[in-house]
C-alpha positions as CSV (number, residue, x, y, z in Angstrom):
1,X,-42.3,-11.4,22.9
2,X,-46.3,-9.8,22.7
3,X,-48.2,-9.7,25.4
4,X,-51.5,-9.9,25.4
5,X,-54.0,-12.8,24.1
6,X,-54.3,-14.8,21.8
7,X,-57.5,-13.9,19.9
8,X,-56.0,-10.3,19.3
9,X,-52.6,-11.9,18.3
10,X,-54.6,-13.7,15.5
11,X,-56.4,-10.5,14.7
12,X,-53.8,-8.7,14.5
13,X,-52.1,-11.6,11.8
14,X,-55.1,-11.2,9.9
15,X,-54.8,-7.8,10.0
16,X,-51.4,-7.9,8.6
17,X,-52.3,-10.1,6.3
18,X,-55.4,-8.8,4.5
19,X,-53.6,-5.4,4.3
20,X,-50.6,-6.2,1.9
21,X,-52.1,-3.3,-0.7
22,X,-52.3,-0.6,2.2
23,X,-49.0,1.4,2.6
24,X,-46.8,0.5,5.1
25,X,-47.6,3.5,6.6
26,X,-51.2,3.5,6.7
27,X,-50.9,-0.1,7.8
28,X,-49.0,1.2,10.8
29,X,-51.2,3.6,12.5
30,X,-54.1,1.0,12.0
31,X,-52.1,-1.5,14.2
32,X,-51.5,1.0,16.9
33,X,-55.1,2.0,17.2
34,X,-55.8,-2.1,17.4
35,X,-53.0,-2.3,20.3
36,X,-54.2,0.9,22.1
37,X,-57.5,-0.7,21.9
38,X,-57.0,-4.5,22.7
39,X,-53.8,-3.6,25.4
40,X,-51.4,-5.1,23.5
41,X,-47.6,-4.0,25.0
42,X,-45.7,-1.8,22.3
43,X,-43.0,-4.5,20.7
44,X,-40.4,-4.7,18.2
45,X,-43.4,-6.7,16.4
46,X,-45.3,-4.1,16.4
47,X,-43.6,-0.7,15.4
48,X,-41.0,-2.8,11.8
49,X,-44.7,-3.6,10.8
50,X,-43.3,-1.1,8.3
51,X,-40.4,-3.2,7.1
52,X,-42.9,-5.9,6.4
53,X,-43.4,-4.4,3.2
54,X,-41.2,-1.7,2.4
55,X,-37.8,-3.4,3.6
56,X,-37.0,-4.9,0.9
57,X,-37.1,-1.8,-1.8
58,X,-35.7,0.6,1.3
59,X,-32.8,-1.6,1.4
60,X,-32.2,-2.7,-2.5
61,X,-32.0,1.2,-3.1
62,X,-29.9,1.8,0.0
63,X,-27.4,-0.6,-1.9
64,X,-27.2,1.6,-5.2
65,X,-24.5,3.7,-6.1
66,X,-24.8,5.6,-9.2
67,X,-21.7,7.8,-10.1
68,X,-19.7,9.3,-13.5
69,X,-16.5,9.4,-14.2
70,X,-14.9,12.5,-15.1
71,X,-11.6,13.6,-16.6
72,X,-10.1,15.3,-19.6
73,X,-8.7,13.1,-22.3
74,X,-6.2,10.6,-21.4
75,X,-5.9,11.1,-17.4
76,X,-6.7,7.6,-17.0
77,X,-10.8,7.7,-16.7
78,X,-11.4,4.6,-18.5
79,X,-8.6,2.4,-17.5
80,X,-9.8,3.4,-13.6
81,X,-13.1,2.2,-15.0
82,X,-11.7,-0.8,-16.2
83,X,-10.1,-1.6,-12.8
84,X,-13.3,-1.0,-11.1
85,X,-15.5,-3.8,-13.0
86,X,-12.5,-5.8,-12.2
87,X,-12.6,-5.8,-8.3
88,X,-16.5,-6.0,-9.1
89,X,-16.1,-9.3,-10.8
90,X,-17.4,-8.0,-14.0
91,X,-15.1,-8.8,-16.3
92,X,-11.8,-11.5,-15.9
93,X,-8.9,-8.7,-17.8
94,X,-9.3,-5.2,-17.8
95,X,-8.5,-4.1,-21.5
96,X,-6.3,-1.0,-22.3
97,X,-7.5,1.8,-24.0
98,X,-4.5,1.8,-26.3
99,X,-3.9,-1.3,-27.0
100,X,-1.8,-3.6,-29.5
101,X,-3.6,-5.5,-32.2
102,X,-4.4,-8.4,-30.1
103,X,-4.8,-6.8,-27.1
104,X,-8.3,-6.6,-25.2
105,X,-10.1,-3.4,-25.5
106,X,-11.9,-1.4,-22.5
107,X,-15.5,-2.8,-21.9
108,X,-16.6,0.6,-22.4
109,X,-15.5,1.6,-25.4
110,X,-17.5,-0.7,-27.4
111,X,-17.5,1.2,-30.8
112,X,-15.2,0.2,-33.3
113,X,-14.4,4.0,-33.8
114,X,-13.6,3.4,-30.2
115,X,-11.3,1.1,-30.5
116,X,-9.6,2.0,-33.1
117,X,-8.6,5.5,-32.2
118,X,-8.7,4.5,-28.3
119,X,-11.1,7.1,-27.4
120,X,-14.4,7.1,-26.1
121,X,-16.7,8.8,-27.9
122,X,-20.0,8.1,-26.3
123,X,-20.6,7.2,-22.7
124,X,-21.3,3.8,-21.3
125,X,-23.3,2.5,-18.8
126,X,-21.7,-0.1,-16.4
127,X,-23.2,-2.6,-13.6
128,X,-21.6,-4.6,-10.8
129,X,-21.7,-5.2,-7.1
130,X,-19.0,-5.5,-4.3
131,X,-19.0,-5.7,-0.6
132,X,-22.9,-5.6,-0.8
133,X,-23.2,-2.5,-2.9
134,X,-24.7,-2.3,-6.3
135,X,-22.6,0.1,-8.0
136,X,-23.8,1.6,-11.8
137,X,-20.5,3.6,-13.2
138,X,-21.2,6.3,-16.2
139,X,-18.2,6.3,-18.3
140,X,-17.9,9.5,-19.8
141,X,-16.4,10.6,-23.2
142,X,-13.7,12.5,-22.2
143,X,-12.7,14.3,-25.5
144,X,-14.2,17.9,-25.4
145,X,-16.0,17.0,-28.6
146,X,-18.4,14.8,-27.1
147,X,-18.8,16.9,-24.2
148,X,-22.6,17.5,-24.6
149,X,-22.8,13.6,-24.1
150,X,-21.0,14.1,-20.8
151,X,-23.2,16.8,-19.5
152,X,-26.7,14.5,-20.0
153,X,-24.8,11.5,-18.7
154,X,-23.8,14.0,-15.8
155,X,-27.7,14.7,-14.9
156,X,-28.8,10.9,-14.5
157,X,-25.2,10.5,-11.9
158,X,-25.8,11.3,-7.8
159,X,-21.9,12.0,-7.5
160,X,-18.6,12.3,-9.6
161,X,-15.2,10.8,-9.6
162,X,-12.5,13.3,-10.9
163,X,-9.5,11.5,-12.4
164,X,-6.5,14.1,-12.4
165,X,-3.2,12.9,-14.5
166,X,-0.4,13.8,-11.5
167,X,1.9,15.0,-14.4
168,X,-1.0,17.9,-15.2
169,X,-3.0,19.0,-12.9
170,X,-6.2,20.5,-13.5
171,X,-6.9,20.7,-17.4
172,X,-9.5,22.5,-19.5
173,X,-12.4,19.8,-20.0
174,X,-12.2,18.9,-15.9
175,X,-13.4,22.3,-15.6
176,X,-16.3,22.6,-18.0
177,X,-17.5,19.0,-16.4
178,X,-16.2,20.3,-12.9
179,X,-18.8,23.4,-13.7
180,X,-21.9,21.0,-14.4
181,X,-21.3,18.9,-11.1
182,X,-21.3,22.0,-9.2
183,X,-24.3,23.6,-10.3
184,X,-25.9,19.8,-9.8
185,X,-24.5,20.1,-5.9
186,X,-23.0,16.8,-6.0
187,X,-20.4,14.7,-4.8
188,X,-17.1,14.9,-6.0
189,X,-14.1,13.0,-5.3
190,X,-10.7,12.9,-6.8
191,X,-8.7,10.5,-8.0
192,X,-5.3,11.7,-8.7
193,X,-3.8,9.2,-11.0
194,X,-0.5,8.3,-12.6
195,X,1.5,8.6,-9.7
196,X,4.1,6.1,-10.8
197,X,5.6,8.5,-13.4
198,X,6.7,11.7,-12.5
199,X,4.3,14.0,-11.0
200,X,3.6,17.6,-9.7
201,X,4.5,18.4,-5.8
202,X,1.4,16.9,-4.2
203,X,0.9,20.3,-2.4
204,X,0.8,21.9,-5.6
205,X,-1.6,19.6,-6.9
206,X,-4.2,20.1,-4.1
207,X,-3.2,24.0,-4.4
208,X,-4.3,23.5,-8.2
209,X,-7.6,22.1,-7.8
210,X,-8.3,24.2,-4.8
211,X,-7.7,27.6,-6.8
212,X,-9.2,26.3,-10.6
213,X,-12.0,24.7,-9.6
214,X,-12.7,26.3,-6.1
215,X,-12.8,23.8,-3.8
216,X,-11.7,22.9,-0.9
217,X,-9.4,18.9,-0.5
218,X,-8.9,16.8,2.0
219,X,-6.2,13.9,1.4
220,X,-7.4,10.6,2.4
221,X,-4.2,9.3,1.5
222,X,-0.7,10.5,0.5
223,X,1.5,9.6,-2.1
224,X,5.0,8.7,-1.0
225,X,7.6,9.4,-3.9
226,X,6.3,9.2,-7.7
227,X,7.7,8.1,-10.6
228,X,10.3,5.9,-10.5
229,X,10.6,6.6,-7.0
230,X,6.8,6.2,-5.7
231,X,7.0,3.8,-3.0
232,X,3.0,4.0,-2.3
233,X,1.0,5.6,-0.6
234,X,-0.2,7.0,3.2
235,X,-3.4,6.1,4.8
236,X,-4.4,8.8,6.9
237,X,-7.4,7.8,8.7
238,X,-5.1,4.1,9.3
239,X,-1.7,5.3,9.5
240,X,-1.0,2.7,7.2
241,X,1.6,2.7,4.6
242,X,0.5,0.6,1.4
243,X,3.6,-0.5,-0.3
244,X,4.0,0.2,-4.0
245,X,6.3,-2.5,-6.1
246,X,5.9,-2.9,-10.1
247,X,5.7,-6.6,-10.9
248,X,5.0,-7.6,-14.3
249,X,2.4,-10.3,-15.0
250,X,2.3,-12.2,-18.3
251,X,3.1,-8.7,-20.3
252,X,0.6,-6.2,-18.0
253,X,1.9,-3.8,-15.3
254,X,0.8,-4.5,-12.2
255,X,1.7,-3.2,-8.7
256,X,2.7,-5.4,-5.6
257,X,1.2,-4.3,-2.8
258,X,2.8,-4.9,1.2
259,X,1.0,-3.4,4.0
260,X,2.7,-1.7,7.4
261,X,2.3,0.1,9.9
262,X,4.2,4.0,10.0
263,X,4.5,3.2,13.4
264,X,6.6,-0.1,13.0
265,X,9.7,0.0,13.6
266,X,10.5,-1.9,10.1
267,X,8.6,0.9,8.1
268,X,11.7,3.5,7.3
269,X,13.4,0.3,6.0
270,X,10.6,-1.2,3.7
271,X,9.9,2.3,2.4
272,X,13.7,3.6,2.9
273,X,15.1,6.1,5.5
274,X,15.1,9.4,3.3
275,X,11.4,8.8,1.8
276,X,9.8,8.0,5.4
277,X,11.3,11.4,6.8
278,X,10.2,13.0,4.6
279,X,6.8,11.3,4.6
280,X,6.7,12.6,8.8
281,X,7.1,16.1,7.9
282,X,5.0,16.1,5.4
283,X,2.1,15.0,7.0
284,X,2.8,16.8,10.1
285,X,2.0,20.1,7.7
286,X,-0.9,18.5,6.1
287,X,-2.6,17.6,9.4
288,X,-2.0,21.4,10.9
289,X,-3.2,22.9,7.1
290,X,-6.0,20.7,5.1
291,X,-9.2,21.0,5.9
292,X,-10.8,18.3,8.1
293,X,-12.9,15.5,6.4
294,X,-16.8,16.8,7.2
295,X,-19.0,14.5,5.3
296,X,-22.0,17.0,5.6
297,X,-19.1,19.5,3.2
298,X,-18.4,16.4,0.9
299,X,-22.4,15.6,0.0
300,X,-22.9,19.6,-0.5
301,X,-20.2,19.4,-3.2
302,X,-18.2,21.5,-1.0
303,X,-15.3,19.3,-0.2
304,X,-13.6,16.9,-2.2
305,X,-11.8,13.8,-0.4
306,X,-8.3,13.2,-2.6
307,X,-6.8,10.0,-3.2
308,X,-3.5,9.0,-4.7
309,X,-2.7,5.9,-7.4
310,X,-2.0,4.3,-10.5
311,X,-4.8,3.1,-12.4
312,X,-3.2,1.3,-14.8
313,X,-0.8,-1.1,-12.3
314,X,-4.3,-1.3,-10.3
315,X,-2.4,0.6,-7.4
316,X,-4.5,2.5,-4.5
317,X,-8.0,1.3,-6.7
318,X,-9.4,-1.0,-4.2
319,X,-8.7,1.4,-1.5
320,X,-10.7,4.1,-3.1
321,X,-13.3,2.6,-3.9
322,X,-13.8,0.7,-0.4
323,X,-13.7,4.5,1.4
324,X,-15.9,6.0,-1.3
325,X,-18.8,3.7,-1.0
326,X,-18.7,4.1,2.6
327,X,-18.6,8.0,2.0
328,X,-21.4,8.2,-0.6
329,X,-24.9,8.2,0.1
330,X,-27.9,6.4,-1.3
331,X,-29.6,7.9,-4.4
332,X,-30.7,11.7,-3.9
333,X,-33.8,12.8,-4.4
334,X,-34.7,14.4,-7.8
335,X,-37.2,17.5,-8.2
336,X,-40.6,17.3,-9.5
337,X,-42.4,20.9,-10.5
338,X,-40.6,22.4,-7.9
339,X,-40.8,19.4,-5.3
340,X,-38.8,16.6,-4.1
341,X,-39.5,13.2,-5.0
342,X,-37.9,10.4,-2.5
343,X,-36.5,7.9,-4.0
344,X,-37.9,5.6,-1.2
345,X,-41.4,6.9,-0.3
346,X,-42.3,7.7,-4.1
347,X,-43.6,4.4,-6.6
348,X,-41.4,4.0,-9.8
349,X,-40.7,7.3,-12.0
350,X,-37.8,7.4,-14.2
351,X,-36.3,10.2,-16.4
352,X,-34.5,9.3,-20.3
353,X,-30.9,11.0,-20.2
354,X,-29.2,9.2,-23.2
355,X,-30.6,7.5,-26.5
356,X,-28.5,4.9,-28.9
357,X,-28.8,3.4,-32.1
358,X,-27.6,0.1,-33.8
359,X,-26.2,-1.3,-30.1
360,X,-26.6,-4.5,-31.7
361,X,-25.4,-4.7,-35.1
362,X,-27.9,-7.7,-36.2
363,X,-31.3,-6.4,-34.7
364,X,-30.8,-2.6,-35.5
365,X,-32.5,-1.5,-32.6
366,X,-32.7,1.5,-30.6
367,X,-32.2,1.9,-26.6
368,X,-33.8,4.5,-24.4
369,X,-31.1,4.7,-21.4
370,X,-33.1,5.6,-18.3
371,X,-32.0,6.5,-15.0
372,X,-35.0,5.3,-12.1
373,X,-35.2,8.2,-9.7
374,X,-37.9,6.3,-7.5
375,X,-39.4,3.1,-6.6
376,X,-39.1,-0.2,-7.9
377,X,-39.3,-1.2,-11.5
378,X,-40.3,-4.7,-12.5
379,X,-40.7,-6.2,-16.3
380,X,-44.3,-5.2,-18.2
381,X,-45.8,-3.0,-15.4
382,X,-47.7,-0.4,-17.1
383,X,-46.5,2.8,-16.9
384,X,-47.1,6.3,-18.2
385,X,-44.9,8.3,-21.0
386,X,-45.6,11.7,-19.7
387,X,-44.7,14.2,-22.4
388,X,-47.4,11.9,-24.7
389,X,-49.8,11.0,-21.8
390,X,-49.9,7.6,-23.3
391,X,-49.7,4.2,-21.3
392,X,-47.4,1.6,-22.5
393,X,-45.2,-1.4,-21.3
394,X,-41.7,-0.9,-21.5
395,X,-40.4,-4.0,-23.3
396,X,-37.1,-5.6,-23.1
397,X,-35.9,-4.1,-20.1
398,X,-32.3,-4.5,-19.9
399,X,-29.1,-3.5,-17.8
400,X,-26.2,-3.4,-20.3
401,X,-22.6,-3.5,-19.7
402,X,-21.5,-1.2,-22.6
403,X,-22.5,-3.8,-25.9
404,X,-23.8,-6.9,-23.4
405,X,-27.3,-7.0,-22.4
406,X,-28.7,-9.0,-19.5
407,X,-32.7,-9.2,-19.4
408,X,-33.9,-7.7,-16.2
409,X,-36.9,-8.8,-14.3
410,X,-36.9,-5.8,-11.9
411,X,-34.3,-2.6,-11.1
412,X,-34.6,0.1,-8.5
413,X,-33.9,3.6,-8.1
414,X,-30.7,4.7,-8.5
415,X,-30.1,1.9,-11.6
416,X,-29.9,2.7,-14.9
417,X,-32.2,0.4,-17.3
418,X,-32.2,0.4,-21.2
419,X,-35.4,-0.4,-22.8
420,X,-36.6,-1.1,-26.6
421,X,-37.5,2.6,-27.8
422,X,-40.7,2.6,-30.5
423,X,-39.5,5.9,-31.3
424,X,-41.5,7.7,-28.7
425,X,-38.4,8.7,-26.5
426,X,-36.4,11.8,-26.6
427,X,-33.4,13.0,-24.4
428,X,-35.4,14.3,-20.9
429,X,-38.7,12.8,-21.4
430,X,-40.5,11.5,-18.4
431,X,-41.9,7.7,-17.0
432,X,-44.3,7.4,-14.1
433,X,-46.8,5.2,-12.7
434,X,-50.1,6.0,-15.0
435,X,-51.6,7.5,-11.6
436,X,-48.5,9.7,-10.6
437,X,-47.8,12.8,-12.0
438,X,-44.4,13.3,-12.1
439,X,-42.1,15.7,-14.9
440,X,-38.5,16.4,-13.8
441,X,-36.9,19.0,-15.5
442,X,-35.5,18.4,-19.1
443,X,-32.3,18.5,-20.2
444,X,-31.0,21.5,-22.6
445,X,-30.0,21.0,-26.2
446,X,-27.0,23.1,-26.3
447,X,-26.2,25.2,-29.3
448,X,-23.6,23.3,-32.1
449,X,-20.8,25.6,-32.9
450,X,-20.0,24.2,-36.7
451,X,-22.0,23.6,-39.4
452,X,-21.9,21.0,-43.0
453,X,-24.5,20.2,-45.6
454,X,-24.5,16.5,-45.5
455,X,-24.4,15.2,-49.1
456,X,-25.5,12.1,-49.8
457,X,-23.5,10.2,-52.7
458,X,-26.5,7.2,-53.8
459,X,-29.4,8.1,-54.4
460,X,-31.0,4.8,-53.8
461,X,-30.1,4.3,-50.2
462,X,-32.2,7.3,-49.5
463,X,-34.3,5.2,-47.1
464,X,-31.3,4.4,-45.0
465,X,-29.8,7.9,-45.3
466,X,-32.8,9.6,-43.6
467,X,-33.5,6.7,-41.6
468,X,-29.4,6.6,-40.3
469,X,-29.6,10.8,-40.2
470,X,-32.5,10.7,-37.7
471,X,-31.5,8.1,-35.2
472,X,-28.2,9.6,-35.0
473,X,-29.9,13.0,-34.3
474,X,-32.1,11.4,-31.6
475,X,-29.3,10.1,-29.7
476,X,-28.3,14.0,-29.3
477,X,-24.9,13.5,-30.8
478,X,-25.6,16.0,-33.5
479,X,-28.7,18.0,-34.3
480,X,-30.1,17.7,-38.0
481,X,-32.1,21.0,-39.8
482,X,-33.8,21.3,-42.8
483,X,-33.7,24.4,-45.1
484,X,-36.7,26.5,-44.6
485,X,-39.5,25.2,-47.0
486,X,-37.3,22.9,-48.4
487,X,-37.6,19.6,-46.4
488,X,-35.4,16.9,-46.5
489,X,-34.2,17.8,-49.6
490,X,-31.1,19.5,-47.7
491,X,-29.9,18.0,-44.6
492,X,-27.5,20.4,-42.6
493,X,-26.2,18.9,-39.7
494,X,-24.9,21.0,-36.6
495,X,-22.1,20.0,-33.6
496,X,-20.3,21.0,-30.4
497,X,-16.8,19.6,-31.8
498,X,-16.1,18.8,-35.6
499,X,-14.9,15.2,-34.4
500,X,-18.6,14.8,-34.5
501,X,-18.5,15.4,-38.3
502,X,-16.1,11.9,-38.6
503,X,-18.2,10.0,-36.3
504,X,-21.1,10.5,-37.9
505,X,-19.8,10.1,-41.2
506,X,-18.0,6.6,-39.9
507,X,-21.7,5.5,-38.3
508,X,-23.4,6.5,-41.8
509,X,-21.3,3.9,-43.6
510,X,-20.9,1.5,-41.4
511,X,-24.0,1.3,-39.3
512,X,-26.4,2.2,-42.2
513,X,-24.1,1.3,-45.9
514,X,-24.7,5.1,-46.7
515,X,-21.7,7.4,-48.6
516,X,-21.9,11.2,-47.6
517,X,-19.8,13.6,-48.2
518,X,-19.3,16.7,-45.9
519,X,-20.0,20.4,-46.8
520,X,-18.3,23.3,-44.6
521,X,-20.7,26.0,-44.0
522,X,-19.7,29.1,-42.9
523,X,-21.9,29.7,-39.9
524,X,-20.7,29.9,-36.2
525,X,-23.6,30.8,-34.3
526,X,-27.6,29.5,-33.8
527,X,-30.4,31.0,-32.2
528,X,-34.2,29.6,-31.9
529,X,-36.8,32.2,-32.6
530,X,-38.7,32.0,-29.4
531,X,-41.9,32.5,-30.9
532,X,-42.6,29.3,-33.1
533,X,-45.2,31.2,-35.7
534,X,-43.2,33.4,-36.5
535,X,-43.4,34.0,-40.4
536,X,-39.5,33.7,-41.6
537,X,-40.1,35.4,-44.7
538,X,-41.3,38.4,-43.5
539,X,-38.1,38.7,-41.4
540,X,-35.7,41.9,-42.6
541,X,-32.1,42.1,-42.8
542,X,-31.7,38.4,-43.0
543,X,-29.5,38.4,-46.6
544,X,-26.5,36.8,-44.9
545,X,-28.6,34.7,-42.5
546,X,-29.7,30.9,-43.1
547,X,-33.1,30.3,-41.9
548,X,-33.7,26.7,-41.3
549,X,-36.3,24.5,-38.5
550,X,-35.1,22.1,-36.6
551,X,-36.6,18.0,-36.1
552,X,-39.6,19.9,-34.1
553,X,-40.7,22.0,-36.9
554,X,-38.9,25.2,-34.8
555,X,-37.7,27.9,-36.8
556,X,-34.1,28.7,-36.4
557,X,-31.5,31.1,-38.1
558,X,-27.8,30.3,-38.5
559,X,-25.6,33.3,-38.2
560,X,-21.9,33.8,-39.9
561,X,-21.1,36.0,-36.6
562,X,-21.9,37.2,-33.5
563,X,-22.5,40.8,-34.9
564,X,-25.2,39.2,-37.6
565,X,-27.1,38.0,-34.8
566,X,-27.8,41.9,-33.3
567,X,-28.1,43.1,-36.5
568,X,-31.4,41.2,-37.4
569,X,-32.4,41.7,-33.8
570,X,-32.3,45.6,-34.7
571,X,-34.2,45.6,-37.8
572,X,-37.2,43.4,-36.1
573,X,-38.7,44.8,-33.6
574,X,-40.3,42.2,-30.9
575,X,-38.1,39.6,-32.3
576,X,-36.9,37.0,-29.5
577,X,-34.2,35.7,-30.4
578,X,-32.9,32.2,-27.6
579,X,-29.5,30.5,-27.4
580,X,-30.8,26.7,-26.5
581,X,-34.0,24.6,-26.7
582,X,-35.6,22.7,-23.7
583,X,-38.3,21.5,-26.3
């Protein structure tokens, strides 16, 4: 395969071989200059010297697929979920959402407020392979309380899948999350679901999303009937018709499924005569009118490829996801001060986009949910918290399929690790290599809308109470603020939605065996005072105006209305006055 002889053969080994801390790439140019000088023949040997070293990283990140899920409540998000891990191997059953009393739950919703109201009310982070990917799903809350939860889980995903309910269209909280994936640029694809009850025209649907949200579909499939009368669905690309036929297994809907050519001659009679002529015309107009699939559209966030099913009888699932992994790409690159950092070239940096309390009831403890955006990680390699400049050791790294924890020896970019949080995390904080220097761009803390004084009922559990107040606050589910000068002696707790309120009130006294009771205050509207020494007593105009800091010691004043807010802005001059915190 070389030629050349064998002295610089040997050389050329040892050179190899006393290089294995060099970069691949520096390792490369110094065995060209050695075959330029000893004459050696340019080989295959020669020029993969690269892959030597960096193969096996390039190719376990190639491999990762990190996406969210997105839908507003009830569309199907989780059960699609569900179906996923299933294919995946993951789990045996998938478990309903809304289930009997011995029925299984979802994996994903893991909380026992979760499962009893059959909602998810934080997002979950999901692990499995198939067909030689390594696919991490982020299951979303869907209930627009909990949105603020969605839009961090939103910054650690590459791409999103958009779970429409056929019956509905396009609904309020797809947009707000639609919103966040756009100004990310990333991938989105749509899953129209529910397409064995009675749906919209699917030319209406497309026509929906393409107005609403503002951009533009391309059907990889296409539904045939719906309701009672779906009989499956179209594959374009194929021009295969997968047959849809409701069995029932052991109590759960499932869907048969029978595969056929549109070109046999048996297709009109499997499908019936009516249904396949009107399948023909159909996609006559949809090949002369949709857009045409460009992949270099679809990875802009430009174009969304459409697909058709039923989540819940696990009908067209398979088929989206086997042309979605080979329409998404490996992880992106993230940005760095206002450069790009490859998730291949670059060694292991990783950003925290999600923190959570009491995962396990008996140990207490408290996970840091990071997403790697380079590199490889491996168990106890020093590392360095940025926003503290202190080096540590991440301990008990773990991938976690929503409650169940697996021990990890090493992850790469694109995964998403948990690991045992001292208290030194916050939402957006930053992990490199101690001599990298990397910071990506925290995420904001969006301004709560409703406002109690938290009231707590014995005052011997104190410990707990302030202990259960500030873990909750750290996981960014609500934001805690003390009165001005007053300390912890009042706790006021803001939120985006007031189903916040009932969560946290359910976490108190379950989590931590702490009573509270819930005051209503009547402010609607926060602002930080940019300027953090500002003195809040010297302020004028502020009768009607509660001045309180938040866990970082910033000052803050809570406003009744929008008009109060202008008011005090009138009456101080040189008085900044900001609607969210990056801090």
């Amino acid at each position: 395969m070389v030629s050349g002889n064998s002295d610089s053969c040997q050389s050329a080994v040892c050179l190899i071989k006393c290089k294995i801390g060099v970069t691949a790439r520096k390792l490369r140019s110094q065995l060209t200059e050695t075959n330029r000088k000893s004459g050696w023949v340019q080989t295959a040997f020669t020029y993969r010297t690269e892959d030597l070293f960096l193969s096996n990283i390039t190719e376990e990140i190639k491999k990762r697929r990190t996406f969210a899920i997105i839908s507003h409540p009830d569309a199907g998000k989780t059960t699609l979920t569900e179906k996923f891990l299933l294919y995946g191997g993951a789990i045996n059953t998938a478990g309903s959402v809304k289930g009997k009393a011995n029925s299984k739950h979802a994996v994903s919703d893991w909380m026992e407020i979760e499962k009893e109201r059959g909602i998810s009310v934080t997002s979950s982070v999901l692990q499995f392979e198939y067909e030689g990917k390594c696919i991490n799903i982020l299951d979303t809350p869907g209930h627009e309380d909990f949105s603020e939860d969605t839009y961090r889980t939103l910054m650690a995903a590459d791409c999103a899948v958009m779970v429409i309910d056929a019956s509905k269209g396009v609904e309020p909280q797809t947009i707000k999350l639609f919103k966040v994936c756009v100004m990310r640029h990333i991938p989105i694809f749509t899953f129209i679901n529910k397409m064995d009850r009675e749906a919209k025209d699917t030319f209406d649907l497309l026509d929906d999303i393409e107005k609403v949200l503002g951009i533009e579909t391309c059907p990889i499939n296409w539904p045939i009937g719906c309701g009672k009368e779906f009989k499956g669905v179209y594959e374009r690309a194929s021009r295969n018709i997968l047959r849809f036929e409701a069995v029932s297994t052991g109590g759960a809907k499932e869907a048969k499924e029978t595969i056929i050519s549109a070109d046999d001659d048996n297709a009109a009679d499997l499908i019936g005569e009516d249904f396949y002529e009107n399948l023909m015309e159909e996609i006559e107009l949809l090949d002369g009118a949709a857009a045409d699939l460009d992949m270099d559209k679809v990875h802009q966030g430009k174009l969304s490829p459409v697909f058709f099913g039923s989540a819940l009888t696990n009908f067209g699932v398979e088929p989206f996801l086997e042309h979605f992994l080979k329409m998404t790409n490996r992880p992106l690159a993230r940005t760095s001060k206002g450069e790009e950092v490859d998730p291949v070239e670059n060694g292991f940096s990783a950003f925290v986009f999600k923190i959570q309390a009491n995962m396990n009831k008996n140990h207490r403890d408290r996970i840091a949910f990071m997403r790697i955006c380079s590199g490889k990680f491996e168990a106890n390699m020093e590392v360095k918290h940025v926003q503290s400049k202190k080096k540590m050791r991440l301990s008990q790294p773990q991938q976690i399929m929503a409650q169940e924890r697996k021990i990890v020896e090493e992850a790469y970019a694109g995964d998403i690790i948990g690991v045992f949080d001292p208290g030194i995390f916050s939402i957006g904080d930053t992990v490199c290599l101690p001599k990298d220097d990397f910071e990506y761009e925290g995420i904001p803390t969006f301004a709560p809308e409703h406002f109690a004084r938290v009231i707590q009922l014995d005052s011997m559990k104190r410990k707990q109470f302030v202990k259960g107040v500030e873990q909750i606050a750290q996981e960014g589910a609500i934001q805690i603020f003390q009165e001005h000068e007053a300390g912890f002696a009042e706790i006021i707790v803001g939120v985006v939605g007031t189903l916040q309120f009932d969560v946290l009130k359910y976490r108190l006294e379950n989590e931590y065996n702490c009573e509270i009771r819930l005051e209503p205050l009547p402010y609607q509207a926060i602002r930080w005072i940019k300027d953090r020494n500002t003195d809040m007593n010297k302020l004028r105009g502020v009768s009607e105006v509660k001045k309180v800091k938040d866990m970082r010691g910033n000052p803050l004043l809570l406003f009744k209305n929008e008009w109060g807010i202008q008011f005090v802005l009138d009456r101080n001059e040189g008085l900044e006055l900001v609607e969210f915190s990056k801090e």
